[in-house]
Each structure stands twice: as structure tokens, then as C-alpha cells.
N, C-alpha and C positions, 0 to 999 in steps of 0.2 A: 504494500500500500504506500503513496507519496507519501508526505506530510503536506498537511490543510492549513494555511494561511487565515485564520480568521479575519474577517473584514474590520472587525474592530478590535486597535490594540492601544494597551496600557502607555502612560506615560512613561512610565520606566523602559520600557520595551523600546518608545521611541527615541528617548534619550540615548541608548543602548546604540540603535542603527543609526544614531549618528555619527558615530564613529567610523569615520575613516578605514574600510574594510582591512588596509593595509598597516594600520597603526596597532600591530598585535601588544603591545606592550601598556598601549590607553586599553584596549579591550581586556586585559587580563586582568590592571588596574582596577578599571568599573567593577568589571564579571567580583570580585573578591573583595572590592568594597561595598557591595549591594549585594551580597551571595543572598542576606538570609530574608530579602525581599524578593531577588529572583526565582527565591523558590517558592514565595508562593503567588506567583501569575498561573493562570490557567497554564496546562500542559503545556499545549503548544507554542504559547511564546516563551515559556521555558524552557522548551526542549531545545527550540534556536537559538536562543541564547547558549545555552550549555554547548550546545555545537562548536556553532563559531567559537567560544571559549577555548574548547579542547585542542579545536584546531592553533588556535591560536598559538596554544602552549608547546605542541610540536613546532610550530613553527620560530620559536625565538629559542628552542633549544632545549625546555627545561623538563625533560624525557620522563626525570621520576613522576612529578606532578603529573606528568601528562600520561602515567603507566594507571593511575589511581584514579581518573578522569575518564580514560576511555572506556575501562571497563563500565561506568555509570552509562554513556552513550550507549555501551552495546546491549546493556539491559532492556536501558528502558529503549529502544526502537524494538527489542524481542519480543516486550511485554505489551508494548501501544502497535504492533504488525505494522512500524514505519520502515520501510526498504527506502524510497528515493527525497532528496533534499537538492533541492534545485539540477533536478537531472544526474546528480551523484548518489549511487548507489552506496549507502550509508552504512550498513555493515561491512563490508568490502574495502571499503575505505579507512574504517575505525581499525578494523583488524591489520590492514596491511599498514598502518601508521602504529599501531598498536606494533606489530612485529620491526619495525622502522626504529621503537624509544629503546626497544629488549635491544637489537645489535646495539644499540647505541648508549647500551650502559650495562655491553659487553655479556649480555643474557643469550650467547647463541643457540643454547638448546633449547631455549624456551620461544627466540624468533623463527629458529628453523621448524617447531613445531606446529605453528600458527600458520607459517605461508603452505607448509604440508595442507592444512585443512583447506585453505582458500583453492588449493590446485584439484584438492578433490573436487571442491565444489563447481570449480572453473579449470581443467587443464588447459581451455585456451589463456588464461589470465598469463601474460606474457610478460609482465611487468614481477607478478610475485615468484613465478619460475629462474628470470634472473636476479631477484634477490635472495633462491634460496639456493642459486650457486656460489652468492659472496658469502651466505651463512658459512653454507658447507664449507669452504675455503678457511674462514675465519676459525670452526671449531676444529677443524682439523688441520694442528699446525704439526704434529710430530713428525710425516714423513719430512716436511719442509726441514725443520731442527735437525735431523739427519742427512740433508745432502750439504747442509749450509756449514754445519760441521765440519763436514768431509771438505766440502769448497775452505773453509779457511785454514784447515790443515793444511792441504794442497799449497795454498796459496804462504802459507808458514814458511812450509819447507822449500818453495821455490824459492823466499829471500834469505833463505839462510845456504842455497845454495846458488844465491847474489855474490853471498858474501863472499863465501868461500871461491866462487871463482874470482874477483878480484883482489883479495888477499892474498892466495896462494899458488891457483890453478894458471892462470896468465905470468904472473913470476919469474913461476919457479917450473911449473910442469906445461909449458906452452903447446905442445905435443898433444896435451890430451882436450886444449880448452874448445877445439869445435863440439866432442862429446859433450862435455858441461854445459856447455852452450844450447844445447840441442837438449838435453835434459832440463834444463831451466825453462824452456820455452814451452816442452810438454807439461811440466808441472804447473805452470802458470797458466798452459792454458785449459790444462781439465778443473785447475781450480774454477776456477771462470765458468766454466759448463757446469761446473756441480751447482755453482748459483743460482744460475738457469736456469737447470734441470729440473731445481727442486722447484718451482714454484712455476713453470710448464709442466709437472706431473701433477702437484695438487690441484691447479686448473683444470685440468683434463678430469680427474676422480670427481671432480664436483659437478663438473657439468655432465661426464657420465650418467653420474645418480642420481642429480635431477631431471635430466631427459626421460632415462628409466623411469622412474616415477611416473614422469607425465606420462608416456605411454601407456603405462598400466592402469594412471586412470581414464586414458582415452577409451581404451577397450572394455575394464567397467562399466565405464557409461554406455558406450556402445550395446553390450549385453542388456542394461538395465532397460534399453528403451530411448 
């Protein structure tokens, strides 16, 4: 169901939309200096209000408030069967902004959790697919810690066999410094790939998993009807 605009709205309500849609920080202001009046206008200019409010609060940054906030939006549109808000689909929105505050205050299994359920709902949702390949990336840093490891090992022992070749090997053993040489440039440059490597292979595992995913619920659905 949209949400219903009543023809006739409160003072408060109008004061409220005069603010400057882009002045999040007077809206957040207002919305928490009249909270305990905005709660009680009828639903619906309450419910806009608290909207634009939540939005608001994603939007200057301030992710916890706004983790304690959305979940109110997502109630009550469950409880009043409101789905659209000026042509934005309003659960869909709370939720993928809802899993938007979790990355963003380092909660990846609990945002990777959230875009899961949006993709069941929506496999086409293309927007929350590639954000649950930067989840997936972000909670899954170990293999990454292990090539980068390796890469700066690599990369150790190539300057320490810097050193050694011009300390000792150029000299004194001139004979052997095209080997050294040759060895220096391999080690420096798999360290280098190991850097790479690691974080072109976590890429790859994550968009894997999430493709898979979508697929399996493309054919769910498909199944369901």
C-alpha cells in the first residue's frame, strides 16, 4: 500500500517541511527537539516525518542512531501495510540503508545478512547484490592477511638481498652479480603479485558467492511461480 497524504496537516508538520529537504542536520535538529510532539500527530504525518528523519540520519553519517531508527520505520510500515513513499519503495530502502549503517560500523555479518534477505526477495535488486560483494570482501579478510604476508616477506627478502648485493656481491664476487640480480628482481616481483593476488582472489570468492546466491534464488522463484 502507498502512504496517504492527508489533505489537512498540522502546524508542526508544516513547520517540519519547511525545511530545506537538503538541510539534514536542521531536520534532525527539529525531528529531536519536537520528538515528543511529533509523536503525537496523527500516523501519517508522523510516519513522514520519522522518515525523512531516519533518512536524514544516514545521511550526515550518524549510523548508530540511525541502526535504532530504522528499525522503528520498518515496523511501523509492516504494521500500517505502507510499501511506497513518494515512489520509493520503503522497506527496501530502510533495509538496504539499514545494511549500508551495519558495514558502516563494521557489522558485516549482520549487513551481509540483511542484503541476503533483500536478494531473496529481489534477485534482480542489483544495487544490494553488489553490496553484498563488498560485505563478503570486507568479512572475509584472512585469505587476503595471507598473500599480503607472503607479498611483504617477498618483498623483505628482496631488500635484504639489495643489500647484500651492493655491499658484497658487486665488490667483491662481480662474477656472480647478474644471478643476484636476477634473483632480486624475481623476488620483488612475486612480492608484488602476492599483493595482487591477494585481493584479485578475495574479489573473485565474493562475487562468486554472491552470483551463486542470486542464481539460486533466481530458480526459487522461478519454481515458486
Amino acid at each position: 500500500m502507498a502512504y496517504l497524504q492527508p489533505t489537512y496537516h498540522s502546524k508542526l508538520y508544516r513547520d517540519f517541511k519547511s525545511i530545506d529537504g537538503a538541510s539534514y542536520r536542521d531536520i534532525i535538529h527539529f525531528f529531536e527537539r519536537k520528538e515528543e510532539d511529533i509523536r503525537q500527530l496523527d500516523f501519517e504525518e508522523y510516519f513522514e516525518l520519522l522518515y525523512i528523519y531516519v533518512n536524514a540520519l544516514f545521511e550526515v553519517g550518524a549510523y548508530q542512531k540511525h541502526l535504532v531508527m530504522a528499525d522503528e520505520v520498518i515496523e511501523a510500515a509492516i504494521c500500517h501495510n505502507i510499501q511506497w513513499y513518494k515512489n520509493e519503495d520503503i522497506f527496501q530502502k530502510a533495509l538496504f540503508r539499514k545494511a549500508a549503517s551495519l558495514y558502516n560500523t563494521s557489522e558485516f555479518g549482520h549487513a551481509e545478512y540483511i542484503l541476503r534477505e533483500l536478494i531473496r526477495i529481489d534477485p534482480e535488486y542489483r544495487d544490494a547484490v553488489s553490496f553484498l560483494k563488498k560485505c563478503i570482501r570486507a568479512g572475509n579478510l584472512r585469505p587476503l592477511q595471507v598473500f599480503r604476508a607472503m607479498g611483504i616477506l617477498l618483498l623483505l627478502v628482496s631488500a635484504a638481498v639489495i643489500c647484500a648485493e651492493v655491499l658484497v656481491v658487486r665488490p667483491f664476487y662481480a662474477l656472480h652479480a647478474p644471478a643476484v640480480e636476477l634473483l632480486r628482481i624475481v623476488l620483488f616481483g612475486a612480492g608484488c603479485g602476492s599483493l595482487v593476488a591477494g585481493e584479485l582472489w578475495r574479489r573473485w570468492k565474493a562475487h562468486r558467492a554472491a552470483e551463486f546466491f542470486v542464481e539460486e534464488n533466481r530458480r526459487q522463484k522461478k519454481r515458486g511461480g
